[in-house]
C-alpha positions as CSV (number, residue, x, y, z in Angstrom):
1,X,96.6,74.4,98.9
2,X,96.1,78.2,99.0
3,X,94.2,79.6,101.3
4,X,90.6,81.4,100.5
5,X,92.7,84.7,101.1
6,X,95.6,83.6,99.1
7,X,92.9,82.7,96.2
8,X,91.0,85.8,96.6
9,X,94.1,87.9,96.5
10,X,94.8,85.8,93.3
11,X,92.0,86.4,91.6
12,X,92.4,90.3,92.1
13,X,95.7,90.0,90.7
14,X,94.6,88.2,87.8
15,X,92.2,91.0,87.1
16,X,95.1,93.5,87.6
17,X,97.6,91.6,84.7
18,X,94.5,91.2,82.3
19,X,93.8,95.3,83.1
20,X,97.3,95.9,82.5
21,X,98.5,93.8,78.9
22,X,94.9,95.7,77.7
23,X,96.5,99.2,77.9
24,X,99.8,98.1,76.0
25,X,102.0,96.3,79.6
26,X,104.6,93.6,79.3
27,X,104.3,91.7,82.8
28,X,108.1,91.1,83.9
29,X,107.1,89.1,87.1
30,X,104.7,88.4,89.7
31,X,104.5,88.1,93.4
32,X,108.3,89.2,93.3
33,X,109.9,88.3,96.8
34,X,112.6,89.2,99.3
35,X,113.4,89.5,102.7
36,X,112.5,93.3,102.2
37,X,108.9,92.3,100.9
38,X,107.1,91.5,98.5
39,X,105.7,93.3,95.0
40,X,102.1,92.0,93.4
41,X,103.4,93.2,89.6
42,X,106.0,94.3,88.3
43,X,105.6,95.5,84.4
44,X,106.6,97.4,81.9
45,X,105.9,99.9,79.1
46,X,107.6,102.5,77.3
47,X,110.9,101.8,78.6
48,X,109.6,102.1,82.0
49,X,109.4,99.7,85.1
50,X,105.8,99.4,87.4
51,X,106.2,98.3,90.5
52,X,102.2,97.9,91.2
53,X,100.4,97.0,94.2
54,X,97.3,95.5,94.0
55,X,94.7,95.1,97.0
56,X,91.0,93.8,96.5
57,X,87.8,94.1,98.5
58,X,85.1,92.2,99.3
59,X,83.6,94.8,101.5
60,X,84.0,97.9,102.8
61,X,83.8,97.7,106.6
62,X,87.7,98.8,106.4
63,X,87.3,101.4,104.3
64,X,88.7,102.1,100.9
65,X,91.3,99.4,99.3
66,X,93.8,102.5,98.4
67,X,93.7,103.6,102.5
68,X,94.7,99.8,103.8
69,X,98.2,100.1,102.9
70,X,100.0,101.9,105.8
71,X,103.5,103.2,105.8
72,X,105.0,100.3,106.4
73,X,103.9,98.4,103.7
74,X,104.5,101.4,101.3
75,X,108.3,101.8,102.4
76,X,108.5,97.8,102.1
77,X,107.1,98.0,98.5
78,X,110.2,100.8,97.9
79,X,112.8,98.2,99.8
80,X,111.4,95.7,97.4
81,X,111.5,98.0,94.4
82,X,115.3,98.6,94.9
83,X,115.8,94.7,95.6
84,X,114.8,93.7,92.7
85,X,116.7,96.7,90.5
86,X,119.7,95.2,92.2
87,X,118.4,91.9,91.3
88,X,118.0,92.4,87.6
89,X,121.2,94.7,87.4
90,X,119.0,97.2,86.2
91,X,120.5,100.9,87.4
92,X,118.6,103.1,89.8
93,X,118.3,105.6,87.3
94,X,116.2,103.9,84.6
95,X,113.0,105.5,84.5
96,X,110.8,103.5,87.4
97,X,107.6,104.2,89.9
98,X,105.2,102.3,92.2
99,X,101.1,102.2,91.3
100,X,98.5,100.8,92.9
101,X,95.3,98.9,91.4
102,X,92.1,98.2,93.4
103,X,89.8,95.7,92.6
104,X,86.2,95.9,94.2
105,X,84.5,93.3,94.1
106,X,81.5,94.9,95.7
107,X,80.5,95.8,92.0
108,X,79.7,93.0,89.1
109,X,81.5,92.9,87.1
110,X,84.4,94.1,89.6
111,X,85.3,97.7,89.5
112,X,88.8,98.5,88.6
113,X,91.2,101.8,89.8
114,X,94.3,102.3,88.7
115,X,96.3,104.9,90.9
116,X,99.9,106.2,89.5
117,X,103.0,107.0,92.0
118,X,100.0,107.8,94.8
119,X,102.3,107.5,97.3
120,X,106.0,109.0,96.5
């Protein structure tokens, strides 16, 4: 059985997907895995692949959702990103970034940003 974080996490992501096939996204996969990392979303529109990140809040005693993910997990996100290009045989060039959506759950209903390539 998943743990409440798993299921909260979950539920944040649903949020994301439903957020995402309303402006026009196809949803290629979820919860994507490697050794490398792993990537919440992966869709795509226009000929275009999003890698996207998703992190919810119940709170904000750590700050901001968009300021919780550090280096590290940003340049495991790329790793991932590549991974699963090689994966799918898809090449490096096709057009591709990395997004991030935050859910809040501090608002009702829940209050959702959507951040394009806020990192690279």
């Amino acid at each position: 059985m998943p743990t409440l974080r798993r299921q909260f996490g979950d539920k944040g992501e649903d949020l994301a997907v439903e957020y995402l096939k309303k402006r026009g996204y196809t949803i290629l996969d979820r919860n994507f895995q490697t050794q490398r990392g792993e990537i919440d979303i992966i869709a795509e529109k226009d000929k275009k692949i999003f890698f996207v990140e998703v992190k919810s809040r119940r709170n904000d005693f750590f700050g901001d959702a968009i300021e919780s993910i550090t280096d590290q997990k940003k340049e495991k996100i790329y790793r991932t990103a590549f991974a699963y290009l090689e994966k799918k045989n898809i090449p490096e060039e096709r057009d591709w970034q990395i997004d991030v959506i935050t859910i809040d759950f501090l608002e009702n209903p829940p209050k959702i940003e959507y951040y394009e390539s806020p990192f690279f």
